[in-house]
C-alpha positions in Angstrom: -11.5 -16.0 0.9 -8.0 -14.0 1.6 -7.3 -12.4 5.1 -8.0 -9.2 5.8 -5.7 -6.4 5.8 -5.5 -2.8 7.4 -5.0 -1.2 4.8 -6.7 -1.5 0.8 -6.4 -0.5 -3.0 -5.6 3.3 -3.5 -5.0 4.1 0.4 -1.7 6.2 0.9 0.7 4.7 2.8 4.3 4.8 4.1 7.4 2.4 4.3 8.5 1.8 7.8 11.2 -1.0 7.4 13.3 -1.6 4.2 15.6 -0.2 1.3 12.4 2.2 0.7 12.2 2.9 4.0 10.6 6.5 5.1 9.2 7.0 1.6 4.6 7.4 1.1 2.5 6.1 -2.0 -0.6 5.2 -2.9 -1.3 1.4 -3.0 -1.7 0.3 -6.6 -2.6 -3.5 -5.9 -2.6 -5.7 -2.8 -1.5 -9.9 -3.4 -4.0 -11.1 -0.5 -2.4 -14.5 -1.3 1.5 -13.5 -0.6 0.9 -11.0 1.8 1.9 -8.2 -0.9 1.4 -4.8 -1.6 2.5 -3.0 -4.9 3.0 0.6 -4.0 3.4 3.7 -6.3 7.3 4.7 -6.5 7.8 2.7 -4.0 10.9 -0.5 -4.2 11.6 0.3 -7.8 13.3 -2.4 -9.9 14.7 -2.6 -13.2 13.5 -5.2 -16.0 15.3 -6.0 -18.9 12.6 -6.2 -21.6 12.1 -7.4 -25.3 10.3 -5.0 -27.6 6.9 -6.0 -27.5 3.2 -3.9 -28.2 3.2 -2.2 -25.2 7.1 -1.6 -24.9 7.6 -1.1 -28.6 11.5 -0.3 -28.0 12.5 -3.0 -25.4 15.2 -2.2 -22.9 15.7 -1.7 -19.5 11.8 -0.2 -17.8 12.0 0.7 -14.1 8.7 -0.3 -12.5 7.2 -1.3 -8.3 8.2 -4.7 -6.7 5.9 -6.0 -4.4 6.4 -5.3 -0.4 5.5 -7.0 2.4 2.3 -5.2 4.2 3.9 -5.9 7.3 6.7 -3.1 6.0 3.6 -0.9 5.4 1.5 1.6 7.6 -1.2 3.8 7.1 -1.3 7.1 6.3 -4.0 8.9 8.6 -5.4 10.8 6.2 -6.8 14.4 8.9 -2.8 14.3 9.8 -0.6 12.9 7.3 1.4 11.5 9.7 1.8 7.1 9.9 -1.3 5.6 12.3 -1.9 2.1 13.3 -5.3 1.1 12.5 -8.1 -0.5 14.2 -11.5 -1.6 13.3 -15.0 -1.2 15.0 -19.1 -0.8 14.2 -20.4 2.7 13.3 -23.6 3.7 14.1 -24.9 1.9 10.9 -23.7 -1.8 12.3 -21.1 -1.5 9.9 -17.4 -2.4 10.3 -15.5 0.9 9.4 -11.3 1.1 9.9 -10.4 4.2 12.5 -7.3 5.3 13.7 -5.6 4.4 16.7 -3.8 7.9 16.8 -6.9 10.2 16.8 -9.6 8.0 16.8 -11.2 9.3 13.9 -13.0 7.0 10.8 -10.7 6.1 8.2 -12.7 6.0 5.0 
């Protein structure tokens, strides 16, 4: 089993370190094994590509690099502002993220 992280698949988040740095989007896939996190516009790259059944014309496609989820914080969803995260029990014994900033449950 991978580490855990603080944040996960489809939270918003935003770039604190980095050539993307001060930029938001959603997280679109998280490497647990490389510490990764592929986020939506976010450290674009071009790929030089044959033609192929999806990319029937080839050429040059932009598309998301991995970054580091160290770079990465979460976006506290009641402010939309950057929030580090902790985690604690709810009142169902079950571990829910909150953040630090307000103190409110992150779902």
């Amino acid at each position: 089993m991978g580490r855990k992280y603080h944040i996960k698949k489809g939270d918003t988040v935003y770039v604190i370190t980095g050539e993307s740095r001060g930029q938001q989007g959603r997280v679109l896939d998280l490497i647990t094994k490389d510490g990764k996190a592929i986020v939506e516009g976010v450290n674009m790259v071009s790929r030089h590509t044959k033609p192929s059944a999806k990319h029937t014309q080839g050429g040059i496609i932009k598309k998301e690099a991995p970054v580091n989820v160290s770079n990465l914080m979460l976006v506290d969803p009641s402010t939309g502002k950057p929030t580090r995260t902790g985690r604690r029990f709810d009142e169902n014994n079950k571990l829910v993220r909150y953040s630090k900033k307000t103190g409110e449950e992150i779902k």
